[in-house]
C-alpha positions as CSV (number, residue, x, y, z in Angstrom):
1,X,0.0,0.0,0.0
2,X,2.6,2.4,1.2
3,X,4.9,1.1,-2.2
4,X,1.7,2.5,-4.3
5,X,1.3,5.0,-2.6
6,X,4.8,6.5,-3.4
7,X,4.5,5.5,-7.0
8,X,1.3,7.5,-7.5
9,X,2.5,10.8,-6.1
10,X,5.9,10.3,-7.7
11,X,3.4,10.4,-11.5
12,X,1.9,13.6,-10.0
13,X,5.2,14.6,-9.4
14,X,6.4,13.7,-13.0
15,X,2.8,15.4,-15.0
16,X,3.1,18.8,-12.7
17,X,6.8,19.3,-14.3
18,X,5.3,18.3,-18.0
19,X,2.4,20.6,-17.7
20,X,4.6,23.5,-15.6
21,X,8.0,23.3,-18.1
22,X,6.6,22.8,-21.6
23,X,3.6,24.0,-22.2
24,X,5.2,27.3,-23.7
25,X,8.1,25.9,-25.8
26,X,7.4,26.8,-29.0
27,X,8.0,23.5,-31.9
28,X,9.8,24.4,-34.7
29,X,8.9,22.0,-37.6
30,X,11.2,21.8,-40.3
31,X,10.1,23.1,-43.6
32,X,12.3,23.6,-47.5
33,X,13.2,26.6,-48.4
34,X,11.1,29.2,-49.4
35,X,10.7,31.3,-52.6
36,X,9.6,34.5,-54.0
37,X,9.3,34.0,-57.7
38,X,10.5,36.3,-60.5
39,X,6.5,36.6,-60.6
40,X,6.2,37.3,-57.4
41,X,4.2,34.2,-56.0
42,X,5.5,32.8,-52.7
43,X,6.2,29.5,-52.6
44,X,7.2,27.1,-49.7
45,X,5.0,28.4,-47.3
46,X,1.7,29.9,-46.0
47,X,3.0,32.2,-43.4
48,X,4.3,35.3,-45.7
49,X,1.4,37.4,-46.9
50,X,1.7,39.3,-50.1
51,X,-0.1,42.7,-50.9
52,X,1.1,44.2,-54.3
53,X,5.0,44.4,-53.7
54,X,4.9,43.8,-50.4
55,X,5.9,40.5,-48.2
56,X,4.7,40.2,-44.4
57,X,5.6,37.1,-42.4
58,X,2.1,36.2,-40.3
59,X,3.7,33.8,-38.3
60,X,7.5,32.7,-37.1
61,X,9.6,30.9,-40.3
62,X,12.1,27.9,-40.4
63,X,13.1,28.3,-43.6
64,X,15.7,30.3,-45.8
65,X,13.7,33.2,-48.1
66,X,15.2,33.0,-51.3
67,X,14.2,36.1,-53.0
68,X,14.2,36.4,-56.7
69,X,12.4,39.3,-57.7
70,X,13.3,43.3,-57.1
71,X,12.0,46.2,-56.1
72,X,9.8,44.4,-53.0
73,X,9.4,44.8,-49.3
74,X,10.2,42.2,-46.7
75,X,8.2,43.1,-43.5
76,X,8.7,40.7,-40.7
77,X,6.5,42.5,-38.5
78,X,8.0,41.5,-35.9
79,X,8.3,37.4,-35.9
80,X,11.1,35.6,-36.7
81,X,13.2,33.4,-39.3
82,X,14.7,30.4,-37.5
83,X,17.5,28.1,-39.5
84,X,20.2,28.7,-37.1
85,X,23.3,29.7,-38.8
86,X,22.7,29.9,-42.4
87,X,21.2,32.5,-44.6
88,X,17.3,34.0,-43.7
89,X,17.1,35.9,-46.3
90,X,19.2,34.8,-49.2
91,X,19.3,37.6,-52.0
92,X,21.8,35.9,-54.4
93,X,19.7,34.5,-57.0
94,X,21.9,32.0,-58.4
95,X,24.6,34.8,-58.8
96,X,28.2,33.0,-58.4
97,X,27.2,29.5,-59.2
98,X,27.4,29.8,-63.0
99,X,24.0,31.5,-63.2
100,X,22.8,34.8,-65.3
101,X,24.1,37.9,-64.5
102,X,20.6,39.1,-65.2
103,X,19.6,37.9,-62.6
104,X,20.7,40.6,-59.9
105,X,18.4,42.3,-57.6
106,X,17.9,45.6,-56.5
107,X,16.0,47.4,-54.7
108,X,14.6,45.0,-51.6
109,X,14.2,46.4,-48.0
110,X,14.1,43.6,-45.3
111,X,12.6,45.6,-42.3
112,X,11.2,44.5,-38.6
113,X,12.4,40.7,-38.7
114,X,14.3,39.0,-35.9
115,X,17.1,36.3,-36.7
116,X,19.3,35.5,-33.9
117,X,21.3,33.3,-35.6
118,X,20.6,34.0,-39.3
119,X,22.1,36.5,-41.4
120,X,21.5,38.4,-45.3
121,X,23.3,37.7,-48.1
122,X,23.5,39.5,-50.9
123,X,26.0,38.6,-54.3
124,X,25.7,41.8,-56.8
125,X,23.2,44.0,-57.7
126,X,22.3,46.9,-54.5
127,X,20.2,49.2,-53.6
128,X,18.9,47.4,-50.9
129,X,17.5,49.1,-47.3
130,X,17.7,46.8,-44.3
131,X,16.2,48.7,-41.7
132,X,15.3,48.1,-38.0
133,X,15.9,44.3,-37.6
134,X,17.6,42.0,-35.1
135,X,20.2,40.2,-37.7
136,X,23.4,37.9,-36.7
137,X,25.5,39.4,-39.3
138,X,24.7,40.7,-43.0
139,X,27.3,39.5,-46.0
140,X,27.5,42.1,-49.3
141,X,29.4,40.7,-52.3
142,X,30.0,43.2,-55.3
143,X,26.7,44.7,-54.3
144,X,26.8,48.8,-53.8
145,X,24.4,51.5,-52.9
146,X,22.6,49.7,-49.4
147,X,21.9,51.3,-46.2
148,X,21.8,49.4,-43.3
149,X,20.6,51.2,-40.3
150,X,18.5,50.8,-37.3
151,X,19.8,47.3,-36.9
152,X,21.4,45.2,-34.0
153,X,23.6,42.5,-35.3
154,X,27.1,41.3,-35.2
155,X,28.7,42.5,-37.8
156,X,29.2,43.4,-41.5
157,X,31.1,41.9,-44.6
158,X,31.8,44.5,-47.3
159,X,33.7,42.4,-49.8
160,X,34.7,42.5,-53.7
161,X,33.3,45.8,-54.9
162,X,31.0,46.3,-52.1
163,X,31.3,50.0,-52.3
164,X,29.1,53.3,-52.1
165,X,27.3,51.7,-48.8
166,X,26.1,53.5,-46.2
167,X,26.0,51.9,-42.2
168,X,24.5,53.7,-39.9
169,X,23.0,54.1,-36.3
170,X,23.5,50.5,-36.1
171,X,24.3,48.5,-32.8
172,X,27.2,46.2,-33.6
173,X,28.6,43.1,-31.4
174,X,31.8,42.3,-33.2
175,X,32.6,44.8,-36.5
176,X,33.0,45.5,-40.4
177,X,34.9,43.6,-42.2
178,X,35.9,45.9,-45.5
179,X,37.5,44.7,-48.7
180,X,35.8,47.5,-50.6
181,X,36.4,51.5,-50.6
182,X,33.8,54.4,-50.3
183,X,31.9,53.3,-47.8
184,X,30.5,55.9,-45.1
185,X,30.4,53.5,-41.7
186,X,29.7,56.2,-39.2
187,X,27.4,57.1,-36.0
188,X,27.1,53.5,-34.7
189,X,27.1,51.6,-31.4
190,X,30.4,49.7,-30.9
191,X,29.4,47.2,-27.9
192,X,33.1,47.1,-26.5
193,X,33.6,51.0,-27.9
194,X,34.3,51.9,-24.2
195,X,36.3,48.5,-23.0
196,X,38.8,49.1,-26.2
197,X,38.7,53.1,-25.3
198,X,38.0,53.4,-21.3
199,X,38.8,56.9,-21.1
200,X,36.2,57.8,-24.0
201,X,33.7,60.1,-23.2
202,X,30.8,61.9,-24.6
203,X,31.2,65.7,-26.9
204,X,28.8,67.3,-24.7
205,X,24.8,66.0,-25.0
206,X,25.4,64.8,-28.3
207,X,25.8,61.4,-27.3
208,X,28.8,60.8,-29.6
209,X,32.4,59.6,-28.1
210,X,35.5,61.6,-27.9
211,X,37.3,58.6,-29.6
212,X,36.9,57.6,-33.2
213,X,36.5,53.9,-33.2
214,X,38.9,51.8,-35.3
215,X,36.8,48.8,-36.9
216,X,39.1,47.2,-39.3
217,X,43.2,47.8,-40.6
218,X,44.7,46.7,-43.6
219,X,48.0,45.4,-43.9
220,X,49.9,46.7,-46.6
221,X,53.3,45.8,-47.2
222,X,55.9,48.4,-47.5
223,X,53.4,51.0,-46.4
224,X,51.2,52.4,-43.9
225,X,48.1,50.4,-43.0
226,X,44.6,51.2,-44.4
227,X,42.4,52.2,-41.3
228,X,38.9,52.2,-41.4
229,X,37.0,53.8,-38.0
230,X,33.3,55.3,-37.3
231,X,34.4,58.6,-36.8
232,X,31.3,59.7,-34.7
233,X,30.6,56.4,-32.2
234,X,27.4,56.7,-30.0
235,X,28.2,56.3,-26.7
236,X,24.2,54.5,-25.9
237,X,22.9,51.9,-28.1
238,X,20.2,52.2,-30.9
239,X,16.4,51.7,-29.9
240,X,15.1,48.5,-32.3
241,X,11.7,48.7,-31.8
242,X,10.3,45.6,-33.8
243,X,6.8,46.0,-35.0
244,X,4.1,44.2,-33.3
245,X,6.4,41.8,-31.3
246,X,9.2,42.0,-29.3
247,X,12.1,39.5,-29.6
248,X,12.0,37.9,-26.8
249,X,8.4,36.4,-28.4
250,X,10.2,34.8,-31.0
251,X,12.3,32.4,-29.6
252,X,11.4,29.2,-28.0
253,X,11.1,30.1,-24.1
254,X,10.9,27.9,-21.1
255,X,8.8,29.8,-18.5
256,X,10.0,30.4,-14.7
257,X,10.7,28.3,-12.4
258,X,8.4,29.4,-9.7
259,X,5.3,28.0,-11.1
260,X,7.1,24.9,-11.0
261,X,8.6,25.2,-6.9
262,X,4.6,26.0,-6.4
263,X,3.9,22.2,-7.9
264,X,6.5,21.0,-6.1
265,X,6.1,22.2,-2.7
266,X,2.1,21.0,-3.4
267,X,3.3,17.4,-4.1
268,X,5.3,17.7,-1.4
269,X,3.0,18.8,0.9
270,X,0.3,15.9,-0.5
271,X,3.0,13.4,0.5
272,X,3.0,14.7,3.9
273,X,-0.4,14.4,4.2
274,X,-0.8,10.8,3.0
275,X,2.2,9.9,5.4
276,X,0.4,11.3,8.2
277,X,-2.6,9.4,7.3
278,X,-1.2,5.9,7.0
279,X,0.7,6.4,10.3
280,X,-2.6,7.4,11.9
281,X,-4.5,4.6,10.0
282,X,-1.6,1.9,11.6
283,X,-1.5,3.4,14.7
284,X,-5.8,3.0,14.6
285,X,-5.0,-1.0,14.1
């Protein structure tokens, strides 16, 4: 009796942490990758909404976008594209695999999505806007003429020809790596701006530091480096304000703990009750 007893509260035990623990972890199924058409139809998936020339994601992705048509929006309004580590949003289109030069894109803006762990490629063409997103890092091959500002992400490859881009009011975790020239990288948020210059400070209220911050040298031999710096760092980071969502309802979540002590200390005290009683209930023989 007293063996069954323990079994039975130990499977209370065990369902109050399944129902407490998981109830909120988001399940991220698998799905291929996804495709705007040269058309313009989406393929792949149900969860991007199309009006005219605009995208909208209605619900969190797990899929690279593979974008084949210019002159579109990309609104993530706020959910996320989960494939941790490759490419969300791949803007390539074939472009350094043998395919068409024709095929280059221009003119996309990628705005309000959240990717931890994803990044933005881009291989030719330009003109693209990526504006106020959560991005791990964004990659520009031969492709001129972007912005990229209002973002928080880890850094920035400017490579082969990437020139004529503009980075700005970004907040940026690691830094730029530049193969390119004529880029304007300026007025950003260097995380470790004040642990690589501690005796930085601020040019009155402007909220810019004292210190121009060095984000990538050159090596050239037999002559003076190439140094590339944001001559105006901010000294706070950039507001990100994602629309409709926040981040931190993108990614899967356990919740607290202290809905789970509460079970605990219940099951706890139910055990101590049903001691008592089988001691009284011996004691009454």
């Amino acid at each position: 009796m007293i063996g069954q007893t323990r079994a039975t509260l130990l499977m209370l035990l065990i369902l109050c942490v399944l129902v407490v623990a998981f109830p909120n972890v988001e399940i991220v199924n698998a799905e291929g990758i996804i495709y705007i058409r040269p058309d313009g139809i989406v393929e792949g998936t149900d969860k991007i909404q199309r009006a005219g020339n605009v995208y909208t994601l209605t619900e969190n992705i797990s899929s690279t976008v593979n974008v084949q048509r210019s002159d579109i929006v990309i609104d993530g309004a706020g959910f996320a594209i989960n494939v941790d580590g490759s490419h969300g949003i791949d803007l390539t289109h074939g472009v350094g695999v043998g395919q068409n030069p024709s095929n280059l894109l221009y003119n996309v803006t990628i705005q309000n999505l959240f990717m931890a762990k994803e990044s933005v490629i881009a291989n030719g063409g330009g003109n693209h806007t990526v504006y106020n997103n959560y991005i791990l890092r964004v990659y520009l091959y031969g492709c001129g003429y972007n912005k990229i500002t209002h973002c928080t992400l880890d850094g920035i490859n400017l490579d082969y020809g990437s020139n004529n881009n503009i980075v700005t009011e970004n907040n940026i975790r690691d830094a730029v790596e530049y193969l390119s020239y004529n880029n304007t990288v300026d007025r950003n948020y260097w995380s470790n701006y004040l642990t690589k210059y501690p005796n930085a400070t601020e040019i009155g209220n402007t909220g810019i530091g004292n210190q121009p911050y060095v984000y990538w040298i050159v090596d050239i031999p037999s002559d003076m480096p190439l140094i590339y710096q944001d001559e105006h760092p901010l000294m706070k980071p950039v507001a990100i304000p994602l629309t409709n969502s926040s981040p931190s309802n993108n990614t899967p979540e356990f919740p607290s703990w202290t809905p789970l002590l509460i079970m605990i200390f219940a099951v706890v005290a139910l055990a101590v009750v049903c001691r008592r009683k089988l001691q009284s209930r011996g004691r009454s023989k």
